[in-house]
Structures are given as C-alpha cells and as structure tokens.
C-alpha positions in Angstrom: 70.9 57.3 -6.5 69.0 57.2 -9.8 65.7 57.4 -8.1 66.8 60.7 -6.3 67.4 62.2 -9.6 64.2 61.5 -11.0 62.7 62.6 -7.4 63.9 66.4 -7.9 62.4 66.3 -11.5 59.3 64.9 -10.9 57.6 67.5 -8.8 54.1 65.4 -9.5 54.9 63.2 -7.5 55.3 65.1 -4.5 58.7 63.2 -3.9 57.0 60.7 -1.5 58.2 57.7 -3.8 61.6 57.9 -2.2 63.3 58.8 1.0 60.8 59.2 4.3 62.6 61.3 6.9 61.3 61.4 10.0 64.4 62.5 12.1 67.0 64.9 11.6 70.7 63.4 11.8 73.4 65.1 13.6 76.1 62.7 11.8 76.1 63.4 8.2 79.0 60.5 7.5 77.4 58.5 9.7 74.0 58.4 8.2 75.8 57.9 4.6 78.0 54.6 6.2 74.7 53.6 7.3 73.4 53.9 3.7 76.1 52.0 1.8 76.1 49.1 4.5 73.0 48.5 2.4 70.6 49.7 5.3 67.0 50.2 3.4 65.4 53.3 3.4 62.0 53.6 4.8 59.4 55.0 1.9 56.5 57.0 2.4 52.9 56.1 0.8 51.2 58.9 -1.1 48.0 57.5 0.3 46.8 56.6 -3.5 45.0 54.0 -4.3 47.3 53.1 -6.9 50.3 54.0 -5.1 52.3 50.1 -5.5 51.6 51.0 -9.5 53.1 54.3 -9.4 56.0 53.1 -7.5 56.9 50.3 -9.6 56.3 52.2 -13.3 59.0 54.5 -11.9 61.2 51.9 -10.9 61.0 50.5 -14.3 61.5 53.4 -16.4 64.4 54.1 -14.1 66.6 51.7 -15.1 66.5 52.4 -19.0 69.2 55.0 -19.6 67.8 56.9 -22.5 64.6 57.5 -20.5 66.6 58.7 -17.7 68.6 61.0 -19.1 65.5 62.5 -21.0 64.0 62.9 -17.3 67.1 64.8 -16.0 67.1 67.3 -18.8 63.2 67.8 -18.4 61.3 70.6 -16.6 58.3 70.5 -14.7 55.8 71.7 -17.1 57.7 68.8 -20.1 56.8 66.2 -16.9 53.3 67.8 -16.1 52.0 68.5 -19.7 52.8 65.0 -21.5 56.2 65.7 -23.8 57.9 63.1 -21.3 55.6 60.7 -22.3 56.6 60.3 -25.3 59.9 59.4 -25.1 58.5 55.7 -23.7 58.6 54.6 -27.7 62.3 55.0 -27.8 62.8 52.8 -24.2 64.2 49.3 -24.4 62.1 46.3 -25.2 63.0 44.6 -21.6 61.4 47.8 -20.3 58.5 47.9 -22.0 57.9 44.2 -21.3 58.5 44.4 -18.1 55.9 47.9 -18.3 53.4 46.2 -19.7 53.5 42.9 -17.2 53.3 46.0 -14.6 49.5 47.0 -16.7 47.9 43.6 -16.7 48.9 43.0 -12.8 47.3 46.5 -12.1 43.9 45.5 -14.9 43.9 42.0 -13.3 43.5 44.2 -9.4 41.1 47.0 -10.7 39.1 43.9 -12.3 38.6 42.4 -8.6 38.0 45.5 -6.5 35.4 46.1 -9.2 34.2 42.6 -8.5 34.2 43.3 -4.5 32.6 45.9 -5.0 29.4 44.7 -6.9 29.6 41.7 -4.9 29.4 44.0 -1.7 25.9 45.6 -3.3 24.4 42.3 -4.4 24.4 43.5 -8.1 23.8 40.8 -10.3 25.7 41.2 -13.2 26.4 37.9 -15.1 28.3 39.8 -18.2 30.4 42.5 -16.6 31.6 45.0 -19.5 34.9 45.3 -17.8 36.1 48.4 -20.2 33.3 50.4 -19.5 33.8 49.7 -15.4 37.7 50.7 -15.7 36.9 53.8 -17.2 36.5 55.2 -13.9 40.0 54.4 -12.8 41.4 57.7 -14.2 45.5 56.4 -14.0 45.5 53.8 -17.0 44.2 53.2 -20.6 41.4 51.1 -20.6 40.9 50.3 -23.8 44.5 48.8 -24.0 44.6 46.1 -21.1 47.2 44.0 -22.6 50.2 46.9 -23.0 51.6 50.0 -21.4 51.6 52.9 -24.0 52.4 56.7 -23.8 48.8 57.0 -23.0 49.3 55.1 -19.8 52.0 57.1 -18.7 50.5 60.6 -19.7 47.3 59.1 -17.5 49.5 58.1 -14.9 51.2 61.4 -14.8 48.5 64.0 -14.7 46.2 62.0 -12.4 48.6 61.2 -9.7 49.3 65.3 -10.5 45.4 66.2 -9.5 45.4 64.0 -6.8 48.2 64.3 -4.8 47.3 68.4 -5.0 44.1 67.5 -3.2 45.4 64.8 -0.9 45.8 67.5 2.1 42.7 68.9 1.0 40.8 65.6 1.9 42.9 64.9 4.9 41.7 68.1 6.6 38.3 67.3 6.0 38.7 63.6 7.4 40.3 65.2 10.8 37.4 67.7 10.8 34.9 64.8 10.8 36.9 63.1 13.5 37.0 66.0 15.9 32.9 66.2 15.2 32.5 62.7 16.2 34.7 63.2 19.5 32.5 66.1 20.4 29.3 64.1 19.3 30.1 61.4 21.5 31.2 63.4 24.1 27.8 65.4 24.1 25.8 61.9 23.9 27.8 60.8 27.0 26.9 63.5 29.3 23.2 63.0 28.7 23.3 59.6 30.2 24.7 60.8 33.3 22.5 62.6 35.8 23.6 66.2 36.9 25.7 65.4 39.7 27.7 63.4 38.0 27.4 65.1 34.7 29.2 68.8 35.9 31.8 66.5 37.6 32.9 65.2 34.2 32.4 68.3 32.7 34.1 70.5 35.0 37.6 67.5 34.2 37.2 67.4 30.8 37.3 71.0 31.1 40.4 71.6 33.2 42.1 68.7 30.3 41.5 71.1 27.7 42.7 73.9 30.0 46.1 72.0 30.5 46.5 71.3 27.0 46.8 74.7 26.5 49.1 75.3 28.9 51.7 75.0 26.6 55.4 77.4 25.8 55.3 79.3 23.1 55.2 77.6 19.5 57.5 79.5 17.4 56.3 79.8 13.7 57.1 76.9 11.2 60.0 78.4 9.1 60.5 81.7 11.0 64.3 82.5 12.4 63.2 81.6 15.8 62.3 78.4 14.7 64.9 77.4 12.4 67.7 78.6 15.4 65.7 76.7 17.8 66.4 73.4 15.7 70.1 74.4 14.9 70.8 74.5 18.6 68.5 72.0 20.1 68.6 69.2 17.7 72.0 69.8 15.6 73.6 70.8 18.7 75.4 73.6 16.9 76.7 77.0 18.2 73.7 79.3 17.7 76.7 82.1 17.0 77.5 80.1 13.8 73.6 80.0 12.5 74.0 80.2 9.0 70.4 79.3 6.6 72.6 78.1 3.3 74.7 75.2 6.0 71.0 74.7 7.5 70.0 73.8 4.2 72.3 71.7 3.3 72.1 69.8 6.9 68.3 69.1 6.7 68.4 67.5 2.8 69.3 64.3 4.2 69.0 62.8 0.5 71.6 65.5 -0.8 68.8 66.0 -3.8 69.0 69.7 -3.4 65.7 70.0 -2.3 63.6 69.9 0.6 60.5 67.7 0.2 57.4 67.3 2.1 59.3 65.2 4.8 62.8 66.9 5.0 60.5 70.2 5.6 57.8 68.1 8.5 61.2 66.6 10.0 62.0 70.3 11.4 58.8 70.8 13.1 59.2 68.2 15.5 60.7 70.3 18.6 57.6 72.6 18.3 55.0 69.6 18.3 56.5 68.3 21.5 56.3 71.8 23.0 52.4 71.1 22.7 51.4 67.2 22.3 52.9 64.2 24.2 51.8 60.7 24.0 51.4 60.1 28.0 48.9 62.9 28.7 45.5 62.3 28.5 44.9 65.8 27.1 46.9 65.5 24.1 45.6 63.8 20.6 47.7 62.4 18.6 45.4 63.0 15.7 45.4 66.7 16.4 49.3 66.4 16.3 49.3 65.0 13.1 47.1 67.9 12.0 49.1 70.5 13.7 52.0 69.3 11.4 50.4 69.1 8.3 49.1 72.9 8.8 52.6 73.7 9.7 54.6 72.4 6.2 51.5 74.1 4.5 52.4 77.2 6.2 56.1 76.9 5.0 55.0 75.6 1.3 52.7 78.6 0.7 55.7 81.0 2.0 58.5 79.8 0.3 57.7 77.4 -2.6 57.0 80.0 -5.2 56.7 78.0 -8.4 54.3 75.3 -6.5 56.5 72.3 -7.2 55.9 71.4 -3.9 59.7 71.2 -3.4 61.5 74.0 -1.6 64.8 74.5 -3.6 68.0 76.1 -2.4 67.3 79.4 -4.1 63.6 79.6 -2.7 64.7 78.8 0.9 67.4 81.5 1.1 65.3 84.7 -0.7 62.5 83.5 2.4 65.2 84.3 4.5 65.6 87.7 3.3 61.8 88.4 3.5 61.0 90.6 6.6 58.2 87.6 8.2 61.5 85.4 8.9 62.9 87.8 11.2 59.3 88.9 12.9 56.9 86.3 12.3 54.6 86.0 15.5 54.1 83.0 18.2 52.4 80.1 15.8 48.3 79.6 16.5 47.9 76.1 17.3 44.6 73.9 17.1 43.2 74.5 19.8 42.9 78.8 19.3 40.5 77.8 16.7 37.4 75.4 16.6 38.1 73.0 13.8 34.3 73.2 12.7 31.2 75.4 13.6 28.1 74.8 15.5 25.7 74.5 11.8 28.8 71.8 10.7 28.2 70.0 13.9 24.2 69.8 13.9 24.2 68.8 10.0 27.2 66.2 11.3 24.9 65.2 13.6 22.0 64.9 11.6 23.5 62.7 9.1 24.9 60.5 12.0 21.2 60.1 13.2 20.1 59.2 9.3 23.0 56.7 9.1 21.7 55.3 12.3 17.9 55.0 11.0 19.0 53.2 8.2 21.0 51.0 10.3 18.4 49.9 12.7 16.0 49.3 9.5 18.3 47.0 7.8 18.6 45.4 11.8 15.2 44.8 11.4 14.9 43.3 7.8 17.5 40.9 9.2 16.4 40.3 12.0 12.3 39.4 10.2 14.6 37.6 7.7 16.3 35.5 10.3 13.2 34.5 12.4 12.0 33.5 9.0 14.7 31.8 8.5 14.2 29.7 11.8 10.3 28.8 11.3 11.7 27.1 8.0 14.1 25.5 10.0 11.7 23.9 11.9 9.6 22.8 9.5 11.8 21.2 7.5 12.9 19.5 10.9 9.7 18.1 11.7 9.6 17.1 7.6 12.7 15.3 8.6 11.2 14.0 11.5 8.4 12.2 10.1 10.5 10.9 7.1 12.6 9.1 9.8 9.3 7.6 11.3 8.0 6.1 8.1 11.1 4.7 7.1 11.6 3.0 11.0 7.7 1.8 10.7 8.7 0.8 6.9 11.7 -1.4 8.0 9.7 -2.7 11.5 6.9 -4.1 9.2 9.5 -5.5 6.8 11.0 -7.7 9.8 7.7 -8.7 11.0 6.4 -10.0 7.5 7.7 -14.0 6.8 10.1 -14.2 4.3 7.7 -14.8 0.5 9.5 -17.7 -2.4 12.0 -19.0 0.1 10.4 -22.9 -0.4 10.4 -23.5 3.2 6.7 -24.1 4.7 6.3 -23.2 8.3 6.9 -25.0 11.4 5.4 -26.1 14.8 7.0 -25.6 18.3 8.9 -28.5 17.8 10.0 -28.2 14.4 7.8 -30.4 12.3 6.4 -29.3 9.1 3.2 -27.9 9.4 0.9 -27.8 6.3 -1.7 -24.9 6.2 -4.8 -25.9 3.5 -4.6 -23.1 0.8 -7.6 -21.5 0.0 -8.8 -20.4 -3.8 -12.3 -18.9 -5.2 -14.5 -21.3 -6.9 -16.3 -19.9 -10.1 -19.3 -18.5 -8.1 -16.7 -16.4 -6.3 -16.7 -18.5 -3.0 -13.5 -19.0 -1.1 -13.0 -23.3 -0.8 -10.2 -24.5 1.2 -7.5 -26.1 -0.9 -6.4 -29.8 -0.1 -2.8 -31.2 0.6 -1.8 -33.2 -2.8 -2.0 -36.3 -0.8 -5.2 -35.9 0.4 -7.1 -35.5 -2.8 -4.7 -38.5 -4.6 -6.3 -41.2 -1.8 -10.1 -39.3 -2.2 -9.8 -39.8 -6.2 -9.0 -43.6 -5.9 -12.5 -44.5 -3.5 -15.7 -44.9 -5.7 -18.2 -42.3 -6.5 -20.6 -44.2 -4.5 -19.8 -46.9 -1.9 -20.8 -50.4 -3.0 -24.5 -52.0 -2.9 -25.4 -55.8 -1.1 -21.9 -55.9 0.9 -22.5 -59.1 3.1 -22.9 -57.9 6.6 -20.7 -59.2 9.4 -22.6 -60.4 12.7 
C-alpha cells in the first residue's frame, strides 16, 4: 500500500494517518486474507483540529507518481525542513485541482468556526477581515484562499510537526486536571456527610484504593520479561524459540518496517490487564489510558534514538543488546505516585471556586434580565388587553348606532312610517322644529289673515 510507504517516510506525522492496531494477531495469513477481501482498516485520529485536512492532502498527493516517488527517496529532515514541498510544482494538474478544492473546503470551515466563535461572545462585527482572523490557523496560507501552493504544504508540514510533538504533552496535563477534579469532588462530598457516615465512606474508598493496588507484578514496557511475556501469552509461541528480530517482524502488522505509536501500545496490553479491569469499581479507565501512554513513552525515549517517533528494525535490536532489557525493574504504575501535589490541588481548587463566582454572577444577570423580561411581558399584556376592550366597545357602539344615508325613515311597532319633525337654528341661533313638506304646502295656501264680515250662521 502506497499510503504505507509514505507512512515510514513521514515521521511528522506520527504515522497515525494509517493503520490503528489495537490487537496483536496470531495469524499472519489470516489477517492479510482478511485485508484483500477488502476489509477496511480502522484509522486513528491525531486529535488535531485539522486532522480530516491532513488526511485528505496526503491522500491526494499520494496518487501522483512523481510526488510519490520523490517521497520514498526523501529523509526526514528533506520532509521536516521544506525541500519536499517543493516538488508540489512538478504534480499533475488533476492533483493540484483536486489540492486546491481540498484549501477552499478547509477556508470555507475555518471561516465558520471563526464565525461560531464570535457569535458565541456576542462580538459584533459587521465587516469581518477574514485574512487577518485565519492568520491564527498556523496549517494553511492565508493570504491565498483560492489555491494550494508549496507554502500550504510547508505550513501544513511543520505545524502538524510542532503539534503532534506536544500532543502527549497536553494529554498528561488534561488527565492531571481530571484526577484533581475526582479528588475535589470527592473532598466536597465528604463534607456534606456527618462523621458517622463520613469515616464509613472513607474507610471504603480507602480499602478500593487498597485493592487497586493489589495488583501482580507489571513487568517494564520493552524489557525481556515483558516482550517474552507477550511471545508466550498472546502469540502462543514456545518461550524456548524467543527470538527479538521474529518478534519484530510479528508485531509490524502493516509490514512497514517499523513500529509506530500503535504497533508499540498494542504490546502493552497484557500488563494493563494485570492492573485495570472494566468491572471493578477500583479501576479507572482514564488512569488506564494514562498508564499506556507513559508506557510507549518509556519505550520511545529508550529505543527511538533519532526521535522519528518510529522504532525501526535496527533501533529495536541494538535496545536489545543494552543491559536495561535483560534487568530492567518491576514497572511503577499510577498509583506509586500522586499525579499532582497538594499547592496544584488548592490553586485547582481555587480557580474551580472563581469559575464558580463567575458562574453564579452571570445566574444572577440572567436571572434580573429574565424577571425583567416578565414585567414587560405583562405590560404589554395588559396594553393588549385594553386594545381588545376599545375595539369590542368600538364595534358594540357601531351596532347600536342606526344605519346614516340608507333613505329609509324609521318605523312604529307596526311598521308604519313614522315622520320625526327636523329641527334647524334660526338666524338668532334658536333651535325651530322643522315641518313635514306637506304641512307647510297646505299652511302657505290659507290667508295671512282670516277674512273680515263672514256672515254668521245661527
């Protein structure tokens, strides 16, 4: 496999870009059958942030054969200090297209973490300078967002270089943290109990930590006693026969000639279950995970001697010769040493009990905010309110009011037409009462005055 190539060139990457191996197999054919059937092997994340990105610009470059054969003719240091870069002018054109899709996918994701993030701290930013803000992503070119140069890769190269060297550096101090909180909380949970109860817990917490301990011996990670231990136990091999060149070869289930970070953790798995099982109570898995890491550091610092991170054939037979493989002691595990001290603890502490201010402060602003929030509820609910009154005493007096220009006068309580006199304001001002037409028709045909010396009947 191409990719395996590339793996035992590019120490930078730490080799975690391609096989994961987690077990050891017994049946070498077996495990190669299971391969070719088209089986897919399980890959490891190098816990970067830009870990998909790396992944797939290797992928890419993979498939252009000049590139690749460039790679397999390169050292470390032409990997680590740029000269491989270079050769990305001579790659195909379907590569770099496909290289520089890869840029603007990874631009197009920094661009909306960026925007998350500013989001996330209310910053109001209504013209985002998006070059300046990817400057702190130290893996890519920012001022090219469009295409994937020898700058990119150079960038790529040397930062997943810096960070993958202090990867175990970090994890340590996140497990460190975790056992302070487990003590924290532990502390804070005896002090609600009262004493009876409190020495009752105390005395079983104490006899957990006193089983945990009661443990066979751990043999040291890459000693003789360890490596036999695994050539009998887990290879099922004659322990007569031991021999650290077939061991070798065994154990590098990708046939890469090396032994990377996983091949080497995959042997440390019989001494881990001397000392942690899932089913106890006593046992942390956390710690286990720990345990292991310390372990293939052990074994790294003793036998990788040019710090590729990679433990060739060469390296792994002159350890054997060294006089620690044949006498190394009974391995120190977690629990022989506090993972913090007291001073780490209270300042732990401390910064737990800031955190919590600050917590219940923003409760409270939220909290004065949200009752605030509820008083201008209900004003604007008795607003509504009262709107919905005026426009039902609006509409009531609407109905109530006789219809105005329909032509139609009013009638009595047996439907005859009733006439009301109008009324209109003489010139002084004074209301008169205004006659049917009828009316004043028959009064304007009578005299002004009635008649003088009418006979008079008897």
């Amino acid at each position: 496999m191409h990719l395996r190539r590339m793996k035992l060139k590019c120490a930078w990457l730490l080799l975690l870009l391609a096989v994961s191996v987690w077990s050891v197999p017994i049946d070498r054919k077996e495990v190669h059958q299971e391969v070719k059937d088209g089986e897919q092997e399980e890959s490891m994340d190098t816990g970067l942030y830009y870990d998909r990105y790396l992944r797939e610009v290797i992928e890419v470059l993979e498939t252009d054969p000049h590139f690749r054969e460039k790679l397999q003719t390169a050292n470390t240091e032409d990997i680590k200090n740029g000269r491989l870069s270079k050769e990305l002018d001579l790659v195909s054109h379907n590569v770099r297209t496909r290289l520089d899709e890869l840029k603007r996918q990874e631009v197009s994701r920094l661009r909306m973490l960026l925007k998350a993030k500013l989001d996330s701290t209310n910053t109001q930013s209504l013209q985002m300078d998006h070059a300046s803000l990817l400057k702190q992503f130290e893996h890519l070119d920012p001022h090219n967002q469009n295409a994937f140069e020898a700058k990119d890769l150079e960038l790529l190269i040397s930062t997943a270089t810096k960070d993958l060297e202090n990867y175990d550096a970090e994890r340590h101090e996140e497990f460190k943290r975790y056992e302070m909180l487990k003590e924290h909380e532990r502390r804070e949970y005896l002090k609600g109990l009262d004493q009876e109860k409190r020495e009752k817990e105390e005395q079983r917490m104490q006899e957990l930590k006193d089983k945990h301990r009661q443990h066979p011996k751990v043999n040291a990670p890459g000693s003789v006693a360890q490596l036999r231990e695994v050539w009998e136990e887990t290879d099922r091999l004659d322990p007569k026969e031991f021999n650290p060149k077939t061991f070798f070869k065994l154990h590098d289930t990708n046939e890469d000639g090396v032994l990377d970070e996983q091949e080497l953790e995959a042997l440390f798995t019989k001494e881990l279950e001397k000392v942690y099982d899932p089913k106890n109570e006593e046992d942390d898995m956390m710690e286990m995970e720990e345990e292991r890491l310390r372990m293939r550091e052990h074994v790294m610092k003793n036998v990788d001697t040019n710090k590729d991170r990679l433990v060739s054939l060469d390296e792994f037979l002159k350890s054997t010769e060294k006089k620690d493989f044949n006498t190394a002691k009974e391995w120190e595990t977690l629990d022989a040493k506090p993972a913090y001290t007291e001073g780490e603890l209270q300042r732990f502490e401390a910064e737990l009990r800031d955190k919590e201010e600050e917590l219940k402060k923003r409760a409270d602003t939220l909290r004065q905010e949200q009752e605030l929030l509820k008083e201008r509820g209900k004003a604007l609910e008795a607003q509504r309110r009262e709107y919905q009154q005026a426009v039902l005493e609006m509409s009531q007096r609407q109905k109530e009011q006789p219809a105005v220009g329909d032509g139609q006068p009013p009638t009595g309580p047996r439907g005859e037409l009733q006439f009301q006199p109008l009324k209109h304001a003489d010139k002084a001002g004074k209301v008169a009462v205004m006659e049917n037409p009828e009316d004043a028709q028959v009064r304007n045909n009578l005299p002004a005055e009635p008649p003088q010396n009418l006979p008079l009947h008897t």
